[in-house]
Backbone as CSV, one residue per row, in Angstrom:
resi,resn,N_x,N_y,N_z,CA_x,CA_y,CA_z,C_x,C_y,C_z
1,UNK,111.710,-133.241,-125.120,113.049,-133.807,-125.181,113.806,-133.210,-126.372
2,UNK,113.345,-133.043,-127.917,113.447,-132.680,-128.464,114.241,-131.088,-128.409
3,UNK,113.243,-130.565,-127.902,114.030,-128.904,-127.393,115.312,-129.012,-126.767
4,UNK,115.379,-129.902,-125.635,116.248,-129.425,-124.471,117.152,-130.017,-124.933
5,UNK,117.066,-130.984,-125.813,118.413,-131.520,-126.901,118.490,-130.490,-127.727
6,UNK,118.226,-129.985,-128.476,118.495,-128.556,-129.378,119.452,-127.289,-128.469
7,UNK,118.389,-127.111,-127.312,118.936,-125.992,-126.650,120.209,-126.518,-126.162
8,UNK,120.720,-127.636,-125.731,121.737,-128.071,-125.057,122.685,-128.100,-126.266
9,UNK,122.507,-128.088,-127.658,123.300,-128.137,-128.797,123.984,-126.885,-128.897
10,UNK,122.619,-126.019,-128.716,123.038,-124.420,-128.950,124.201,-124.016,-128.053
11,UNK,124.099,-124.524,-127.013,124.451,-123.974,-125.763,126.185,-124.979,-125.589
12,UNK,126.335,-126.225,-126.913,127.312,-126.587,-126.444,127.975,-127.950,-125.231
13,UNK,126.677,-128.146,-125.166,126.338,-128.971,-123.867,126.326,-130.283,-124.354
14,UNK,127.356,-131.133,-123.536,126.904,-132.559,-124.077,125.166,-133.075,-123.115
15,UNK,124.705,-133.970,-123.703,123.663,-134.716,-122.801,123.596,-136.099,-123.299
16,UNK,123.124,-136.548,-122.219,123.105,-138.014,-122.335,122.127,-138.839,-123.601
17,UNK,122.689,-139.744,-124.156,122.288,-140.281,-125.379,120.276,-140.887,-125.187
18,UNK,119.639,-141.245,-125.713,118.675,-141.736,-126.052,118.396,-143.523,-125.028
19,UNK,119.685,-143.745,-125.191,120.394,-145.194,-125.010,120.286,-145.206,-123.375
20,UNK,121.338,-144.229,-122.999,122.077,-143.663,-121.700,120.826,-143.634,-120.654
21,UNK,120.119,-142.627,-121.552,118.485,-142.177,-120.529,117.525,-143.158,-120.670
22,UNK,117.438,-144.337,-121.294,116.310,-145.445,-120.946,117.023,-146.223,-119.640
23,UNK,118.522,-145.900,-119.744,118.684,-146.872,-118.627,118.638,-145.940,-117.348
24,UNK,119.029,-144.668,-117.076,118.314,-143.695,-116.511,116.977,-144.106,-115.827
25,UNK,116.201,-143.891,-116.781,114.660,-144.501,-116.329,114.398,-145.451,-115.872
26,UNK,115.206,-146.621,-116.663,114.981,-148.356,-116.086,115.185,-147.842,-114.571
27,UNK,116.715,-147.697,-114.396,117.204,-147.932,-112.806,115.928,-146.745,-111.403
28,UNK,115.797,-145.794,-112.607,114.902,-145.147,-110.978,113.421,-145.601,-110.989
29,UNK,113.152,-146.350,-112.221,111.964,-147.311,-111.820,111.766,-148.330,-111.445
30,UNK,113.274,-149.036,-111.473,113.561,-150.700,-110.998,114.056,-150.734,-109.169
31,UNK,114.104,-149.185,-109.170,114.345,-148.509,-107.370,113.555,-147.651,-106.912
32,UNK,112.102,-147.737,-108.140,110.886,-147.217,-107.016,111.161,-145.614,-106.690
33,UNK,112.253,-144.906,-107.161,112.801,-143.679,-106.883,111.667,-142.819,-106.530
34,UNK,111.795,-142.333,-105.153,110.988,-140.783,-104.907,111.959,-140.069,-104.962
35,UNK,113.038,-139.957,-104.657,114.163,-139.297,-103.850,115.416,-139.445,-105.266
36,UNK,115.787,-138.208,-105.352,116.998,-138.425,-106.450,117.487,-136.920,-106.443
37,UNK,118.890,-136.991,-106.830,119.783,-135.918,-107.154,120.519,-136.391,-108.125
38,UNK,120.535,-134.991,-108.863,121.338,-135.238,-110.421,122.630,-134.119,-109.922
39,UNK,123.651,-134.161,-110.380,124.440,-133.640,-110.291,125.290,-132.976,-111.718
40,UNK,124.356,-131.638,-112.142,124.672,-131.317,-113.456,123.380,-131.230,-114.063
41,UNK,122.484,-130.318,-114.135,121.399,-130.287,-114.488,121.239,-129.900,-116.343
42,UNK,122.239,-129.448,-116.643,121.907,-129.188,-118.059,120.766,-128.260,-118.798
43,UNK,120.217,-128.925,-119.755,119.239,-128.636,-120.569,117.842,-128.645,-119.991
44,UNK,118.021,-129.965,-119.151,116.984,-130.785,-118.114,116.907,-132.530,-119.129
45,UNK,117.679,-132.570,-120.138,117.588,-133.487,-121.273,117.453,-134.773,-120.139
46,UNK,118.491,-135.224,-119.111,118.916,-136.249,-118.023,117.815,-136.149,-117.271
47,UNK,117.385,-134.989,-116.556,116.158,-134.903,-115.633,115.065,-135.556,-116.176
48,UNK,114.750,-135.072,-117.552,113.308,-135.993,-118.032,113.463,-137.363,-118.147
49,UNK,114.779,-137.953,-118.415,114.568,-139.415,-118.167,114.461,-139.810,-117.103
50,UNK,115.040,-139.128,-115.660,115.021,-139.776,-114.471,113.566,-139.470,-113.793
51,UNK,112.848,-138.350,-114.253,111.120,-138.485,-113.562,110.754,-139.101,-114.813
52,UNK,110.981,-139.833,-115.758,110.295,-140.700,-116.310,110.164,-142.062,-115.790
53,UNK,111.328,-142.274,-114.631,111.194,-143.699,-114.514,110.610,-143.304,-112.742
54,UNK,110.760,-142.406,-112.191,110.445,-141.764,-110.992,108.942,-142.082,-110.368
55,UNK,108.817,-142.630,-109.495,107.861,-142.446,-108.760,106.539,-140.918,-109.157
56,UNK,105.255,-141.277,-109.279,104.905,-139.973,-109.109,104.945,-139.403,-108.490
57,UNK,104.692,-139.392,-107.126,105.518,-138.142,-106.197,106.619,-137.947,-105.707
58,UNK,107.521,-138.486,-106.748,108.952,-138.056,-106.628,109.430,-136.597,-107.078
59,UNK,110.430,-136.435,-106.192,111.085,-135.210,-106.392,112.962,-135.449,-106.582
60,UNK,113.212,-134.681,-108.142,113.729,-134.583,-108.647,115.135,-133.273,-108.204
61,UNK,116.184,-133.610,-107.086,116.663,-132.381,-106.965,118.056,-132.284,-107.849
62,UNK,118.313,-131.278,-108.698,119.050,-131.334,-109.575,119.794,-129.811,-109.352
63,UNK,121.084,-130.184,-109.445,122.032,-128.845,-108.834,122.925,-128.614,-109.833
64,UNK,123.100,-127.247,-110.494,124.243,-126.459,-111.435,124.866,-125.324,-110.841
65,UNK,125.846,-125.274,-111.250,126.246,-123.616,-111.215,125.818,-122.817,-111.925
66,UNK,124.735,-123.225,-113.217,124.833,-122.214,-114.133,123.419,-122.101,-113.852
67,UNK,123.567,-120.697,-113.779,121.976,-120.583,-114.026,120.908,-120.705,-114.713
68,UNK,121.591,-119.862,-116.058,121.055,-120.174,-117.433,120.734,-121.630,-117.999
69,UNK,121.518,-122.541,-117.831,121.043,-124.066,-117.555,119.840,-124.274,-116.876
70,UNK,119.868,-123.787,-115.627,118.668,-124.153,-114.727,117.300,-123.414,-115.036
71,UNK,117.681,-121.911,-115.995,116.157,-121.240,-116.387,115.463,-122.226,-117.338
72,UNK,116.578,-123.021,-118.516,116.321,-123.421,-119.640,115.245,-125.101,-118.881
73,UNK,116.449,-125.353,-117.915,115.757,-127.134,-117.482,113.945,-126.787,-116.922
74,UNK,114.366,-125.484,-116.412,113.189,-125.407,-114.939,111.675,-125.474,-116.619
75,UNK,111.872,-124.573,-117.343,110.878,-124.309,-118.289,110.579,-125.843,-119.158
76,UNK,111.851,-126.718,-119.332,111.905,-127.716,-120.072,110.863,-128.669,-119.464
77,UNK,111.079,-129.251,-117.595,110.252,-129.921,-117.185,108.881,-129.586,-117.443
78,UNK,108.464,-127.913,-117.431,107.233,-127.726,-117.245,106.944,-128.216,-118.511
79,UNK,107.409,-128.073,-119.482,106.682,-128.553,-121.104,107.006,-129.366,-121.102
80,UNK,107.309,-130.040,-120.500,107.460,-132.009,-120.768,106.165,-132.526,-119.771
81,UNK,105.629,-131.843,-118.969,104.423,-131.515,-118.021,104.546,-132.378,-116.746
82,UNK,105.659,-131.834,-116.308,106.038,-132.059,-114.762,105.791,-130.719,-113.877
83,UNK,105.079,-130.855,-113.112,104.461,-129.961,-112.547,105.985,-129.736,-111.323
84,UNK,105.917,-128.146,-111.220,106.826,-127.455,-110.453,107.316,-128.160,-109.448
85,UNK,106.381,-128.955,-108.405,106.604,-129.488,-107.082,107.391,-130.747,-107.165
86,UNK,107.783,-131.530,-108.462,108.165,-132.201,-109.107,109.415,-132.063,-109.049
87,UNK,109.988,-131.326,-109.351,111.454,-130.496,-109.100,111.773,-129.920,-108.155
88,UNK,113.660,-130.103,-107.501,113.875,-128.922,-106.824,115.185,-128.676,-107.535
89,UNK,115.427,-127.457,-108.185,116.751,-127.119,-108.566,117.909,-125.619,-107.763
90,UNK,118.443,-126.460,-107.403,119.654,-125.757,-107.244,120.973,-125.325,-107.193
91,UNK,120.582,-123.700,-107.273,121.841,-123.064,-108.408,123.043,-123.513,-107.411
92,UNK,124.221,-123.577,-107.714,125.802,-123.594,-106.877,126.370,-124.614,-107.247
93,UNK,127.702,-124.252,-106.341,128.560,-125.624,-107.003,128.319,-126.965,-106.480
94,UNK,128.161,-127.930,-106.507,127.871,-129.391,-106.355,128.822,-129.426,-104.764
95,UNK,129.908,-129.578,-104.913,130.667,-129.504,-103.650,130.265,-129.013,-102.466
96,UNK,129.632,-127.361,-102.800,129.240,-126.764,-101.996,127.999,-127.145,-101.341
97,UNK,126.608,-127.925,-102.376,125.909,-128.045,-102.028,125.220,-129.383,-101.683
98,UNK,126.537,-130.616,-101.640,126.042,-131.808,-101.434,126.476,-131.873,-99.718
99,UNK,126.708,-131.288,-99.119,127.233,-131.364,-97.508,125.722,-130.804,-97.151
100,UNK,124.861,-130.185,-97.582,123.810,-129.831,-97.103,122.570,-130.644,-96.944
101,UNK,122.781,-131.985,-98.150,121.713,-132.573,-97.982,122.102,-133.501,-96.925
102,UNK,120.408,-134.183,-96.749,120.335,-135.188,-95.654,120.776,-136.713,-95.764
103,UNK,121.531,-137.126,-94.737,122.153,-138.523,-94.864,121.112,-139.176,-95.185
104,UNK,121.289,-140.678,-95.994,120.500,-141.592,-96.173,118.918,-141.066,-97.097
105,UNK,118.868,-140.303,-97.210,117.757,-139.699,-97.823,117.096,-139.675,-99.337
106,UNK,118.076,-140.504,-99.944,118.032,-140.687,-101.225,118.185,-142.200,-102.060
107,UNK,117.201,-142.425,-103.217,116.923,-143.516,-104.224,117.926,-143.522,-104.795
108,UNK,118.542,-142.455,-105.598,118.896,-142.724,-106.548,120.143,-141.172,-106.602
109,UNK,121.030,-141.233,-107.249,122.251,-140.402,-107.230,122.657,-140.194,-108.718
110,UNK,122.607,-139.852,-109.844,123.154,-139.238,-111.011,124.014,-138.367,-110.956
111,UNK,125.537,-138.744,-111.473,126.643,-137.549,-111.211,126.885,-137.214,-113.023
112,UNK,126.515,-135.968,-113.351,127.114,-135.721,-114.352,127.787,-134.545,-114.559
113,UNK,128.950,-134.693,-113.777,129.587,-133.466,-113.295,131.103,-133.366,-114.101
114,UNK,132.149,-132.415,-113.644,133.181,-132.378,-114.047,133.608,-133.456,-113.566
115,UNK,135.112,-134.388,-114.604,135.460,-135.232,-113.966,136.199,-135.034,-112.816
116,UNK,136.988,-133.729,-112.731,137.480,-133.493,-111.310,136.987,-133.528,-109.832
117,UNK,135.590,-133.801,-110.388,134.414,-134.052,-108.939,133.882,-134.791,-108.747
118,UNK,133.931,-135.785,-109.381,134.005,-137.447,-109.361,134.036,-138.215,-108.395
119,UNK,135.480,-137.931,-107.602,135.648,-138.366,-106.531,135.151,-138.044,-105.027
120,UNK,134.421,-136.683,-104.713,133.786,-135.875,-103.801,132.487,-136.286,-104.511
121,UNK,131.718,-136.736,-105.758,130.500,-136.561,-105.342,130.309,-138.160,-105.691
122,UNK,131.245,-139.335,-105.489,130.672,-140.255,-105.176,131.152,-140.741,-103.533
123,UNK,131.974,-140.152,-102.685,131.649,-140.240,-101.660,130.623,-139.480,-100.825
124,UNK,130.269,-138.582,-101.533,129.345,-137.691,-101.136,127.826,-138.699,-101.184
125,UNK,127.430,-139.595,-102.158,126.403,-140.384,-102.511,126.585,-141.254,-101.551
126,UNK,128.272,-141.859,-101.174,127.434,-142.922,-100.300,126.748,-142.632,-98.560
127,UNK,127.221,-141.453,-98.187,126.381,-141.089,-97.014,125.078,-140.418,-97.123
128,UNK,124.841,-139.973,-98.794,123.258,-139.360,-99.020,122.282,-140.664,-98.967
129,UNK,122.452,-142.096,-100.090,121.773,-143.012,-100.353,121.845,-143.817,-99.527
130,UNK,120.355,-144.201,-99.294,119.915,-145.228,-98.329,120.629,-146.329,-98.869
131,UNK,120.432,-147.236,-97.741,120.756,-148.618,-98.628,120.253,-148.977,-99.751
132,UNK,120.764,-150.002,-100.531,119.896,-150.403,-101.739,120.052,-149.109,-103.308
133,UNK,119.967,-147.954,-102.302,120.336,-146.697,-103.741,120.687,-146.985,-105.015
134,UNK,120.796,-146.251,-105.571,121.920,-146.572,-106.738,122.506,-144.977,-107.052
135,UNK,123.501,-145.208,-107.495,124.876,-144.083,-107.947,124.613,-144.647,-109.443
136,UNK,124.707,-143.362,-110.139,124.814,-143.682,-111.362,126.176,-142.548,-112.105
137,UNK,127.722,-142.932,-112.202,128.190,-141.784,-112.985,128.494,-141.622,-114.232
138,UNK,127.837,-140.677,-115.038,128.346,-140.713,-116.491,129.877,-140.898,-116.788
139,UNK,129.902,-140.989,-118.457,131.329,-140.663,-118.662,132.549,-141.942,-118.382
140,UNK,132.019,-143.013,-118.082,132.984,-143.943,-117.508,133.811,-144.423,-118.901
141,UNK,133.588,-144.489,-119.584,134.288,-144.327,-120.752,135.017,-143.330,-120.910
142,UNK,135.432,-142.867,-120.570,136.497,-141.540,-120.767,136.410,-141.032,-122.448
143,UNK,135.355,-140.987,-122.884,135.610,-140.569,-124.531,136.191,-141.751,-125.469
144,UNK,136.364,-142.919,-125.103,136.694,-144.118,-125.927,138.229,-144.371,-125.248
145,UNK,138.934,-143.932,-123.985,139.983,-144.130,-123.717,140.547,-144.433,-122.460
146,UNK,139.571,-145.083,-121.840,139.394,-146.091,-120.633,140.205,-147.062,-120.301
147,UNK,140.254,-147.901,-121.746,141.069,-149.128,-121.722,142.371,-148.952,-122.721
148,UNK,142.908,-147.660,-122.699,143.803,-147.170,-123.454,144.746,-147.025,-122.668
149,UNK,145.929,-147.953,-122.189,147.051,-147.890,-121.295,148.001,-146.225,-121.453
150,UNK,147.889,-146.371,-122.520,148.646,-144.942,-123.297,147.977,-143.924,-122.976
151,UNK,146.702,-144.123,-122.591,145.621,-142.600,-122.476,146.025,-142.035,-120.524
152,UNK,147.000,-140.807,-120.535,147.112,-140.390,-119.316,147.113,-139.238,-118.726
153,UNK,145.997,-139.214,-119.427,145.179,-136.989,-119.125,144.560,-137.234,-117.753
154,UNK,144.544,-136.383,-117.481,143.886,-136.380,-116.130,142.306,-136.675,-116.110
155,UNK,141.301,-136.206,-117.039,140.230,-137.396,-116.760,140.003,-138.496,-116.673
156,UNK,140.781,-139.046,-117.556,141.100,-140.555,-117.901,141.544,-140.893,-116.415
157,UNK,142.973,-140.485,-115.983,142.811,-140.905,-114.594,141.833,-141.244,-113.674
158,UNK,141.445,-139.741,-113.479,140.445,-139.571,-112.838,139.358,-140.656,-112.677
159,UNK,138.838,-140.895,-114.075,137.989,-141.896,-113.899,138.227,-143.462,-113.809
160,UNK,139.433,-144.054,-114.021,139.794,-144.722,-113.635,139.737,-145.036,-112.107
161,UNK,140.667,-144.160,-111.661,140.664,-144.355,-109.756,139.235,-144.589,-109.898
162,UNK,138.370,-143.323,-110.129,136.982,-143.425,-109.652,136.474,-144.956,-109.588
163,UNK,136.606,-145.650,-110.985,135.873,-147.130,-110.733,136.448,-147.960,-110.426
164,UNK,138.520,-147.784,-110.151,139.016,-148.854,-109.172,138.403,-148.687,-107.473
165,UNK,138.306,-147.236,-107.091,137.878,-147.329,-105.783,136.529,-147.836,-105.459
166,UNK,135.302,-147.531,-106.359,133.735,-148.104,-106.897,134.038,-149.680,-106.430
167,UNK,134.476,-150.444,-107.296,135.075,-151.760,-107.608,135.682,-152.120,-106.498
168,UNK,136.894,-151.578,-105.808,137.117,-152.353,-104.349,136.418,-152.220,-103.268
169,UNK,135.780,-150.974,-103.230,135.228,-150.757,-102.047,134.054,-151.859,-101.601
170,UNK,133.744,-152.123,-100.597,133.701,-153.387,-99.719,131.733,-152.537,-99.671
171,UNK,131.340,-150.920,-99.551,129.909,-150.442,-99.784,129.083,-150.547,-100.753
172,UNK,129.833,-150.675,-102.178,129.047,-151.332,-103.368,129.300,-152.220,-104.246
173,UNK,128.088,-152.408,-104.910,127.773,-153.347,-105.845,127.871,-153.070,-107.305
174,UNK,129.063,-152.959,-107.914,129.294,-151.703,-108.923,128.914,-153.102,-110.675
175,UNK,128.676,-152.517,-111.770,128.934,-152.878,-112.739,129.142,-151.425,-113.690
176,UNK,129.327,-151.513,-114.744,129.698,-150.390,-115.950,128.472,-151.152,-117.306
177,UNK,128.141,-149.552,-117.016,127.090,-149.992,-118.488,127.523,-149.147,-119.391
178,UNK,127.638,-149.788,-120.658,127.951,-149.336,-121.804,127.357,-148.550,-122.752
179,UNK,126.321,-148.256,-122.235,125.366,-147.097,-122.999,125.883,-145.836,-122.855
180,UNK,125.425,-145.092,-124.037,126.589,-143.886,-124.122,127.712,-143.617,-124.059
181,UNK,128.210,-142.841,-123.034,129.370,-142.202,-122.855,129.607,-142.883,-121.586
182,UNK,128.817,-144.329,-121.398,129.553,-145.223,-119.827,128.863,-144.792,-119.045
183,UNK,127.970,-145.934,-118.144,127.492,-145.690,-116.790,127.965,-146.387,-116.154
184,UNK,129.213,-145.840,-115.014,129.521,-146.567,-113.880,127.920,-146.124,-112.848
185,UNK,127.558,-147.672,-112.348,126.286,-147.618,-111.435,127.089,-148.656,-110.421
186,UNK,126.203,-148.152,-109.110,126.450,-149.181,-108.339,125.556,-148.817,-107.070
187,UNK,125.293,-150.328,-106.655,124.155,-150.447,-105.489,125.060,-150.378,-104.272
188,UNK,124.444,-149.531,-103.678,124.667,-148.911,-101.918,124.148,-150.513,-100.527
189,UNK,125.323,-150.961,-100.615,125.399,-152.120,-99.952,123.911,-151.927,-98.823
């Protein structure tokens, strides 16, 4: 963990807090998770908390565009000693590559993506996750400016709609956790 927080420093990369990733773990062990997609693979810093709370023969599929991210995560799991079969990572854009997976097929959903994709990859979660699932998206805090009437950049938007539509929609069971940088989560009716 240590490393892939360093390397993710080097590299510029935010990752999720200490805080952020126990609840990470809680939720894909309190949902039994075999089945999960991260969206934003990073360092692999997020991945090791979510096969920490993971089922052992869970598989972990975690998708970037960057490659160099994905050489750094793929090596990170192995020295955190998650064996290869443990993982599936793949390279491309999230957009491109969430129409490919299989409906209903999934525990658990982690979006830690641009906020501009927010909205495509949490409708994208609710036809991947079975019932019961959980969606987890970073960032719901907008950087401390969520509840800032005055704050009207386009992430801030962005994430707003994101957890007014979360919040009305009639498919989940949403709350906001306050660890880190904000976990909007919510259970797949």
């Amino acid at each position: 963990m240590q490393t892939a927080r360093a390397l993710a420093h080097e590299l510029g990369l935010p990752c999720v807090s200490p805080g952020a990733g126990s609840v990470l773990s809680l939720l894909a062990a309190a949902g039994s998770a075999k089945a999960v997609v991260e969206i934003g693979t990073g360092t692999g810093v997020s991945g090791i908390w979510l096969l920490r709370g993971m089922r052992p023969d869970g598989v972990l599929t975690t998708i970037d565009v960057e490659h160099e991210h994905q050489r750094i995560a793929r090596r990170i799991f192995l020295e955190a000693g998650y064996a290869s079969s443990r993982t599936r990572i793949i390279s491309g854009r999230s957009l491109d590559v969430l129409p490919r997976l299989a409906d209903g097929a999934y525990d658990l959903i982690f979006v830690d993506a641009d906020t501009t994709e927010f909205e495509a990859c949490t409708a994208a979660a609710l036809r991947l996750l079975r019932p019961g699932g959980i969606l987890i998206v970073n960032g719901a805090h907008a950087n401390g400016r969520i509840s800032d009437p005055s704050a009207r950049d386009v992430d801030t938007l962005t994430i707003r709609e994101t957890v007014k539509a979360i919040r009305e929609s009639e498919d989940w069971i949403p709350a906001i956790i306050p660890s880190g940088a904000g976990l909007l989560t919510a259970v797949k009716r």
